[in-house]
Structure formats: structure tokens, C-alpha cells
N, C-alpha and C positions, 0 to 999 in steps of 0.2 A: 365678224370674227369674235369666238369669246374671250376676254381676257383674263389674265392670270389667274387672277380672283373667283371669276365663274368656272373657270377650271377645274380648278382647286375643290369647293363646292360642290361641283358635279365629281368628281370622282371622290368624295367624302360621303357622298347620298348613298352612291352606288355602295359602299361597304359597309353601307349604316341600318340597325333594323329598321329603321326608318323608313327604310323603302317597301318595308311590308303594309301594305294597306291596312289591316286589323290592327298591329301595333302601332301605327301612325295616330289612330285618333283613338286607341285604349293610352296613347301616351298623353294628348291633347286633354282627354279628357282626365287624365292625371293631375295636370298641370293647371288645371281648370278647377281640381279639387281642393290643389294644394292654394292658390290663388282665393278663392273662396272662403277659406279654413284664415289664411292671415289678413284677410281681411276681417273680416267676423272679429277674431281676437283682438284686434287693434282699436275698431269702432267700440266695441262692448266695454272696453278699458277707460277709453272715453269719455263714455256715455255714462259709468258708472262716476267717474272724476265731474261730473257735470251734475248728478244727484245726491253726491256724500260728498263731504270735505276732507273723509276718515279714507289714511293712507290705508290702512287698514284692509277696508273694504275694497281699494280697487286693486292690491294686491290678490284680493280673493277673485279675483274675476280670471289672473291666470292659475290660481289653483283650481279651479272649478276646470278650465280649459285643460289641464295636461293630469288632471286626477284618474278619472277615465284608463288613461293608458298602463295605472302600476292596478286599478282594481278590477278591470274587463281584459288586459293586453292575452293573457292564457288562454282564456273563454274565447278569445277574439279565433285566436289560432286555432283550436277545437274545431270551432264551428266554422273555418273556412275549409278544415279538412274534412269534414263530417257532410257536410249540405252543399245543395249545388252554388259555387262561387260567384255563378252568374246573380241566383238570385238575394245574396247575402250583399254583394256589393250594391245592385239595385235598391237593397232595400236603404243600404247605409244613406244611400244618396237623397235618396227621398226626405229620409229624417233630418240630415243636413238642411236639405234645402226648406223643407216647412218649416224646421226651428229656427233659421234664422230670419226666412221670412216672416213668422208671428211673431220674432223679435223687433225687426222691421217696421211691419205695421203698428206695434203696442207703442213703439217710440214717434214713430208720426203722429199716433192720437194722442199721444202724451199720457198713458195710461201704464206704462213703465215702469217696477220702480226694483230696487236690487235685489228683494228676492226672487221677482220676476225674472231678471238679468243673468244670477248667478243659474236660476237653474237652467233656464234656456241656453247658457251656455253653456253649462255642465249636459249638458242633452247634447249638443255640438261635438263635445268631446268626447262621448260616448259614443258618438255617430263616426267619428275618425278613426278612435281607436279599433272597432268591432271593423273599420274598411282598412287597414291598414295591414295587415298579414294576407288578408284574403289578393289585395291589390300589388302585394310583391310577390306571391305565388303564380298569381295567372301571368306575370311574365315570361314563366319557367315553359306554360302554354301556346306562346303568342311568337315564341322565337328558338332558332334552333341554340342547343349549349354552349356551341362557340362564339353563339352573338353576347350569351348572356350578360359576360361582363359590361358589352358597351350598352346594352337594354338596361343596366342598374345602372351606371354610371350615367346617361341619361335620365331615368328617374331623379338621379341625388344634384342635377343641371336644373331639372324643374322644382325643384324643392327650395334651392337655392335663389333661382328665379323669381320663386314667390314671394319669396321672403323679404326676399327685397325691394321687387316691385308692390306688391300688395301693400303696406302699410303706408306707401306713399300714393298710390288709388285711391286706398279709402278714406286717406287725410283731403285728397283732393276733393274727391268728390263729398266728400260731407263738406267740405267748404264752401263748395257751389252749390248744393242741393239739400243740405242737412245730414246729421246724423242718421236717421232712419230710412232716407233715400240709401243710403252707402252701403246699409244694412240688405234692402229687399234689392240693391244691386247685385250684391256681393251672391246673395242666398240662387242669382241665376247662373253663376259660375258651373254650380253644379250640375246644371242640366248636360252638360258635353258628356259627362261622364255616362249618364242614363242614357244618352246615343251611342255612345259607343258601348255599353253592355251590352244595347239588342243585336249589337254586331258579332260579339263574340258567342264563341259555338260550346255550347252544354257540353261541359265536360264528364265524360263517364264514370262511374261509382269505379274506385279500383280495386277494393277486395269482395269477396264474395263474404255471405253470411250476413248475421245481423249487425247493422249498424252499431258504432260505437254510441253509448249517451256522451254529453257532454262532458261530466264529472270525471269518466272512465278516460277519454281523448284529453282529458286534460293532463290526466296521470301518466298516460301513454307518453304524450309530450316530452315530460317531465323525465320521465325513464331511459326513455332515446338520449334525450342531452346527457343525462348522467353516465351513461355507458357508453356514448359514443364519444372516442378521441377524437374526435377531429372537431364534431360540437365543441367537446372541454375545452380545445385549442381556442377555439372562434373564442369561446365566453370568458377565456381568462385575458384575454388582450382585448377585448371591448371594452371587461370590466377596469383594468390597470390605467387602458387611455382615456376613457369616459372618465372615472372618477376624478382625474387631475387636468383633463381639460376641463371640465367643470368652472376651472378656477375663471377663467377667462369669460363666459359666459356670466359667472355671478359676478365681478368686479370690472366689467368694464364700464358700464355707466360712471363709477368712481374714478378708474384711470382719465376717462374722457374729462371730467369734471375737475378733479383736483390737481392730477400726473399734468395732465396739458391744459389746461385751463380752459378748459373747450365749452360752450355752449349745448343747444338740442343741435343745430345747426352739425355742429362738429361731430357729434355721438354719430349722427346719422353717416358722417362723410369717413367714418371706422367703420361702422355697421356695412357699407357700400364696399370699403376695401376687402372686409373680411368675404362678403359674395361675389365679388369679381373673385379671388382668390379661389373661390369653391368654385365657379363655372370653369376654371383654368384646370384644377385640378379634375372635375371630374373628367372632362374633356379627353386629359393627359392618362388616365388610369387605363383604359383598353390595350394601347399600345405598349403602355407600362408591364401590361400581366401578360403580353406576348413575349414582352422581352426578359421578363427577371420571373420569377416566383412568386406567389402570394406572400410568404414571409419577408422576403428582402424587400416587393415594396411597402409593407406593413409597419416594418423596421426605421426604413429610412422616413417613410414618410411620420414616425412618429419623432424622431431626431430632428425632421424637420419642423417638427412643431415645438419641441423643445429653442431650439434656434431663434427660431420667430418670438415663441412668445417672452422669450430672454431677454430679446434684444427691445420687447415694444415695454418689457418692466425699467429697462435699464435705461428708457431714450426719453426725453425733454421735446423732441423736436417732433412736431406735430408731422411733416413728411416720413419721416423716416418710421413712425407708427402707424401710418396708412399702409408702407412696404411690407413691415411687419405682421399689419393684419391680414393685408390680402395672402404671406405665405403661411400664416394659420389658417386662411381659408384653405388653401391647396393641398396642406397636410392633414385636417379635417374630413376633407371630402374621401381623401386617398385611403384615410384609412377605416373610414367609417364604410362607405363605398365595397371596398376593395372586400372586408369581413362580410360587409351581406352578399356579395356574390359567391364566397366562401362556403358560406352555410346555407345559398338555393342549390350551389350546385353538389354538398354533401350529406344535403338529406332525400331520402328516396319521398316520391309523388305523395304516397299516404301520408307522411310525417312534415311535409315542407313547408306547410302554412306553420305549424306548431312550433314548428323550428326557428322561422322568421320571427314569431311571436316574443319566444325565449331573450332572444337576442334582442328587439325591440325593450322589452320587461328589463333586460338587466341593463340595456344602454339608460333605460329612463330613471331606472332605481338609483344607478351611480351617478349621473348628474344631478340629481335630485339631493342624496347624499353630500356630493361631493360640494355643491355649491352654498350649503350648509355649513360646511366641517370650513371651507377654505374664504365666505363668509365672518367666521367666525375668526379665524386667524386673523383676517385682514384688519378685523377691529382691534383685536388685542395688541399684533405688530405691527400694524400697516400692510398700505397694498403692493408695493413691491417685494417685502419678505413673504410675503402669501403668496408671492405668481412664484417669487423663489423656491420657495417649500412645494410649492407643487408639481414643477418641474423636477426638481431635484427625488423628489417622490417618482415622478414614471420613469427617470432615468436608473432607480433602483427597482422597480417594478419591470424595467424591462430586461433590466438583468436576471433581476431572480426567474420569469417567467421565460428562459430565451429556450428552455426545453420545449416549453406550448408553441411548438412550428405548427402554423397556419401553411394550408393549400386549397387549391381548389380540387375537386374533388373529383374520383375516377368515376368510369363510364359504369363501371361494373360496382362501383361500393350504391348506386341509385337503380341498376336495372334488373327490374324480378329476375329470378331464376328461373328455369327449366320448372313445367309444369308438374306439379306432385303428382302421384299415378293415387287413384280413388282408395279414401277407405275402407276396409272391409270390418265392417259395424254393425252386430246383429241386431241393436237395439239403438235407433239414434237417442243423441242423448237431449234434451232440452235445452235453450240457449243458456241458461243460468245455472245451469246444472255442474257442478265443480265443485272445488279443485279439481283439477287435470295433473294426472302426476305422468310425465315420460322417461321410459327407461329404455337404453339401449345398451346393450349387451355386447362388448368387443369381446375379439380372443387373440391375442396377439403375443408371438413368438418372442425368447429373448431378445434377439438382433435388433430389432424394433420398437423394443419398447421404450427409448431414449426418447427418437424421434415420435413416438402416441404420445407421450409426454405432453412433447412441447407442441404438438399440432392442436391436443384435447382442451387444451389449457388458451389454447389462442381463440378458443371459437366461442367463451362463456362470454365474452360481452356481446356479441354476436345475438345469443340466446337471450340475454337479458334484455336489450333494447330492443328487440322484438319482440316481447312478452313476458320471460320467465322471471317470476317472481322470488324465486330461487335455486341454485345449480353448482353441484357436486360431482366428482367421480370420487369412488369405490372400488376397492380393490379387493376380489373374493378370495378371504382367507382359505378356503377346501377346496380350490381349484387353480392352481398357477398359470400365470396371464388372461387370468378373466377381470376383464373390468367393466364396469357400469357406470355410465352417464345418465344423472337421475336431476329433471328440474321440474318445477312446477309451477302451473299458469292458472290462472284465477279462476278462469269458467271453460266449458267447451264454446261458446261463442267467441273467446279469445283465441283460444286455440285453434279453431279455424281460419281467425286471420292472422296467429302467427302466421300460420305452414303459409299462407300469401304473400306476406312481409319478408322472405328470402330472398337476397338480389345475388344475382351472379358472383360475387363477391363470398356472400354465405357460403354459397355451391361450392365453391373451390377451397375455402376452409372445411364441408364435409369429406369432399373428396380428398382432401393432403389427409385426413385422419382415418379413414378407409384404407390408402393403400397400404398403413402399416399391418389389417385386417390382417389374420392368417389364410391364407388360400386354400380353396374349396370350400372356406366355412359363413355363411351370411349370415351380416350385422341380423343380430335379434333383436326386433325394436316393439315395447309391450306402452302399451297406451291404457292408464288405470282412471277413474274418474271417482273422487269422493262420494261417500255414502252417507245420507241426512235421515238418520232412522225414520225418523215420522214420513216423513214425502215418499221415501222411496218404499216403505209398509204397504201405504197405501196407493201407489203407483202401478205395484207388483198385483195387489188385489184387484184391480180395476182392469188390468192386464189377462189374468187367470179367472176372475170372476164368473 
């Protein structure tokens, strides 16, 4: 007979992606990356503390590690939306796994020395950062949308996992085998991942036309988040919580040290509570987002970090700071967690590596910032008025910001629309060939034009986070109720995958602006394309020649 326990378990598998084969060992092999990655940084910090005396220098070993992600995090996302994912992650892995191996090996021949170190692991980092968007997107792949929450919230269980277990692996085992053993240990973490690529199945290009470059997928990126509300939402509560959890991050070595008088012994036994704390929370978030909304748990679990970390500035007693960390871990997970499955599930397939990216980018920029700015404080007033002040900070950040409601996101704002019916274009134009100017010609009756108004008016971010680089209506003075919607998009190769980038969502904001349309009379829609005297002289002559 089974008991309780196995129970339990078994009907936990049963509802878990877990039970997909493809996701079971693309998650393994997640966990295998993140494992890898904390180990690497932990020996390399070492191994540096072992060749210079200069704080200095082994400080640099984790800006080499986490620099990568504010100067490639964009590029990252681009190029997982751009090129096949399968083979971008493959390649990340590779790189992982040889840089820390000839890390490895330089340190067992003792041939090692710190610019060797910094760059090898500044290569490390760059090898995470360029797999880190591309490997939160192919989750969006690997499982149906209702799993998705528990598929992240999983991922942010193995992260936490790592983190925790990893630094004590590779303390161990350089203990028993050396530094550079720990090193070409660590560097075969990565292989699970490269198994479980060839498992997963080639995902299909999703717009037609020519390929975006890099430069342009960046700006795309960039565009989506700036026009799309529900991005803006994501990126203003990332940024408000990041930047003042931060605090907690940059001063706990301090609290551990000086608050309680703790040893490395002690740092680690906070460092353990705050990850039990994140396994609990992430665990908890699934059932959390079936039962409340993305904003309410976002909310509370960010009060709950206020709470915790209140209570671990305000407490003497080394128990009750382990309590305290481990519900910073939970409210950590919950909310960090909770925003990336916010933003896989409100950016459509083209955009959703870029979008993960964005959010990555600003989560690292405000920690990065933040533990700087509150750093800084702690010197000036101490480290309990700095965990003060920075609380007291997201508690006014959450106020001012409590318009940015966070959700996750509809079926219809991610899935194409109805297929455009073909253009009729006497002369195709060239992929680079633009500006693209589109004008569409309404006629619409008095009764109606209250409601064209506000319909016309609701669809320009629409137009712009799909392409248009700028967008007006016109009202013709020599005609009463003629209006014109005029934007313009950069090249006709953009313009082809606008009209792609439509999701059902789109549709239904053309269509509420349509039926104020007058009847009998069809939307006129005139498609003009820029004229580049010299190109198009000699175009024309080569043409008629």
C-alpha cells in the first residue's frame, strides 16, 4: 500500500509539467545549468583569493561573472527570437562548458593567472547571459499556457536549488580534489542541457519575409515594451522591487557579521534560510495564481518582503533572522517568479525571448544600481537605516506605482489573427526599400463619430509595438466625416511582418473601428512607399531600359 506521502507525490507529478517527457529533462538540464554556472563563480572567486591578496581583484571576478547580462542581455533576446533556439542554446552550452573546462585544466597545470581567470569567466557570463532568454522562452514551447506558471515557478525551484547547493559542491569537492578538479567538474554539468536540446523539436520561423538583423530585433524589442501596457506594468514593479531588495542582497554579509555576530559558518546558515524560503515560495506560486490574480499576489508577496526584511533589520537573535530570511526567500520567489510568467504569457511568440530579455536587463540594472545606492547608505548611517530606507522606499514605490496592475495575460492579446488576404502590388518593392507610409481612409456618419473616436485612438499602441514608427488621424477639412489613419514603418520588409505581428486581439480593435464605418462604403486603405531619387532613377532605367 502507498502511503500518505507517496500519495501525495503521485498526484502532484500527475498535475505537474513534469510529467511531460521533453520538459522533464529540458528542465534537468536547466538545473544542471544553473548548477554549473554557481558553481564556476564560486571556485573562480576562490581561485582568484588564492592568486592576489587585492580585494579588489576578487571582487572583479563577480563583475566579470554578471557584466555579460546589462552588455549582451538585449542581443541575448534578439537573437533567441531571430535564429533557431535550439541551436543558440546548444551553442551557449558548448561555450559554458569549454570555458570552464580550459579554466579547469589552466588551474590544474597551474598556468592560471587573473587575467586568464577574469576573462574565462567573463566568457562564462556571456555564455549565460546569450542562454538565458532563449531558455525561458522555449518553456512557452515545451508546455501547454496553463502549465506555464508552474513550468516558471519550477525553473525559479532550480535556480534556487543551485544556488544553494552549488557553492557547497564546489567547496566540497575542491576540498577533496582541488580547485581545478571543481572546475572541469562543474564545466560537465552542462552536458544534460546539450541532451536535452537534441530532444527538443526545431521550432518554426513565425513571420514570413526577411529576417529581422540583430540591431533592428533589438529596437523591435525595445518598442513592444515601450507600447505595450501590460510590458510597462511588468517593468515598473520589477523595477520598484528589484531596486530595494537589492538592499538585502548588498548588506547581508554585514548584517551576518556585525547585526549577529555570525561567522562564514552563520552567513551560509541565512544564505540556506533565504533558499529554503524561495523553494517554498516558488512551490506555493501556481496555486497562488489559480486562486488570486497576478497583481494581488505580486502585492502581497511584495509586503511580505517588507515584513520579513523589517523584522531580520530590527532582530539581534540569530533564529528569528533565519525565519525572516527564509520569508524574504518566499516573497522573492513570488514575486520575481510570478512577473516572468506575466510577461511569457503577454508577449506574442515573435517578441517573447525580447521581452523576457527586457525584464532580465532591468531586473539586473536595478540590483546592480540598487545595491550601490543602498551600499552607500549603509556606510554613511548604518545597516539597519539602509534596510530601513529601503523598505520604506518600495512601500512608497508601491503606492505610487499601484496603477501598474500586473496580469497574466489573454489568449487573444499572444495569438495571430485571421490571415491577411494577399497584396495587390504591381511592383514588389525591395526588402530595404522605405519608409512605408499607410493610410486608411474612414467615412463615418455623425452618430458615430464619438465612439471612431475612442475606438481609433485605442488601437495606436497597437500599431506602434508592432512596427509603426509613427501614427496620427486627420480629419479632412473639404469633406465632413472623412478621416485618415496615417503611420509609418521603416522599410517594406518591416511592413510585411507588421501585417504578421497582428494577434486576435489587434483584430478586434480593427473591427470595433470598422463598424462605426458608414455602410455601403469600404475602408480605403492606400499603402505609399518612399522615394530615394538616385536608387529609384536608376531602378526605373534598368526596368524600361
Amino acid at each position: 500500500m502507498k502511503t500518505p506521502l507517496a500519495n501525495s507525490a503521485s498526484r502532484l507529478f500527475a498535475t505537474s509539467p513534469l510529467r511531460h517527457s521533453r520538459f522533464r529533462l529540458f528542465y534537468f538540464g536547466s538545473l544542471g545549468t544553473a548548477l554549473g554556472y554557481t558553481m564556476q563563480t564560486t571556485i573562480a572567486a576562490w581561485v582568484m583569493a588564492t592568486l592576489t591578496p587585492s580585494e579588489f581583484m576578487v571582487a572583479l571576478v563577480q563583475t566579470a561573472s554578471t557584466a555579460p547580462a546589462l552588455l549582451f542581455g538585449l542581443v541575448a533576446g534578439a537573437l533567441a527570437d531571430i535564429v533557431d533556439r535550439r541551436r543558440l542554446i546548444l551553442g551557449t552550452q558548448w561555450l559554458l562548458l569549454v570555458s570552464t573546462a580550459i579554466l579547469g585544466a589552466a588551474t590544474l597545470a597551474g598556468l592560471v593567472g587573473p587575467a586568464m581567470l577574469l576573462a574565462l569567466t567573463f566568457m562564462v557570463g556571456a555564455g549565460l547571459s546569450l542562454y538565458l532568454p532563449a531558455q525561458a522562452a522555449s518553456i512557452h514551447d515545451l508546455v501547454s499556457r496553463e502549465e506555464l506558471p508552474r513550468a516558471v515557478a519550477l525553473g525559479a525551484v532550480a535556480f534556487n536549488v543551485a544556488r544553494a547547493v552549488g557553492p557547497a559542491l564546489a567547496g566540497g569537492v575542491a576540498a577533496w580534489l582541488g580547485s581545478g578538479s571543481a572546475l572541469v567538474a562543474s564545466s560537465l554539468c552542462f552536458v544534460l542541457m546539450i541532451v536535452a536540446v537534441y530532444r527538443m523539436k526545431k521550432r518554426e520561423r513565425g513571420l514570413p519575409g526577411v529576417p529581422e538583423t540583430v540591431f533592428m530585433g533589438v529596437l523591435s524589442g525595445l518598442r513592444f515594451a515601450r507600447h505595450s501596457l501590460p510590458m510597462r506594468s511588468l517593468l515598473i514593479r520589477n523595477v520598484s522591487f528589484s531596486l530595494c531588495a537589492s538592499a538585502f542582497w548588498a548588506l547581508l554579509p554585514v548584517i551576518a557579521r556585525d547585526q549577529l555576530q555570525l561567522g562564514a559558518g552563520g552567513f551560509g546558515l541565512l544564505s540556506a534560510g533565504f533558499g529554503m524560503g524561495a523553494i517554498v515560495g516558488a512551490l506555493a506560486i501556481p496555486g497562488q495564481l489559480q486562486r488570486r490574480s497576478l497583481n494581488v499576489v505580486v502585492t502581497w508577496a511584495s509586503i511580505l518582503w517588507i515584513g520579513a526584511i523589517g523584522l531580520l533589520a530590527a532582530t539581534d537573535v540569530v533564529a528569528i533572522a533565519i525565519v525572516a530570511a527564509c520569508g524574504g526567500g518566499a516573497a522573492w520567489v513570488s514575486v520575481l517568479a510570478g512577473l516572468s510568467a506575466g510577461t511569457q504569457t503577454s508577449a506574442p511568440a515573435w517578441v517573447r525571448a525580447r521581452a523576457v530579455s527586457v525584464n532580465l536587463v532591468a531586473m539586473q540594472s536595478s540590483l546592480a544600481l540598487g545595491s550601490a545606492l543602498w551600499g552607500a547608505a549603509a556606510s554613511a548611517a548604518g545597516t539597519r537605516l539602509a534596510l530601513a530606507g529601503s523598505l520604506i522606499t518600495m512601500l512608497l514605490l508601491l503606492a505610487i506605482s499601484h496603477r501598474a496592475r500586473v496580469a497574466m495575460g489573454n489568449e487573444a492579446d499572444v495569438t495571430p489573427g485571421a490571415k491577411l488576404a494577399e497584396l495587390a502590388i504591381a511592383v514588389e518593392p525591395q526588402p530595404d526599400d522605405g519608409p512605408v507610409l499607410i493610410q486608411i481612409e474612414y467615412r463615418i456618419d455623425l452618430g458615430h463619430r464619438e465612439e471612431f473616436l475612442r475606438a481609433i485612438h485605442a488601437i495606436e499602441p497597437a500599431r506602434r509595438r508592432n512596427g509603426a514608427s509613427s501614427w496620427r488621424v486627420f480629419r479632412d477639412l473639404g469633406e465632413d466625416g472623412l478621416f485618415v489613419e496615417r503611420f509609418i514603418i521603416a522599410s517594406w520588409a518591416e511592413y510585411v511582418r507588421t501585417r504578421a505581428r497582428a494577434t486576435i486581439a489587434d483584430r478586434t480593435l480593427q473591427e470595433r473601428i470598422e463598424r462605426s464605418q458608414r455602410v455601403g462604403v469600404p475602408v480605403r486603405i492606400s499603402r505609399l512607399i518612399g522615394i530615394d531619387r538616385e536608387r529609384d532613377v536608376v531602378g526605373d532605367e534598368t526596368r524600361h531600359g
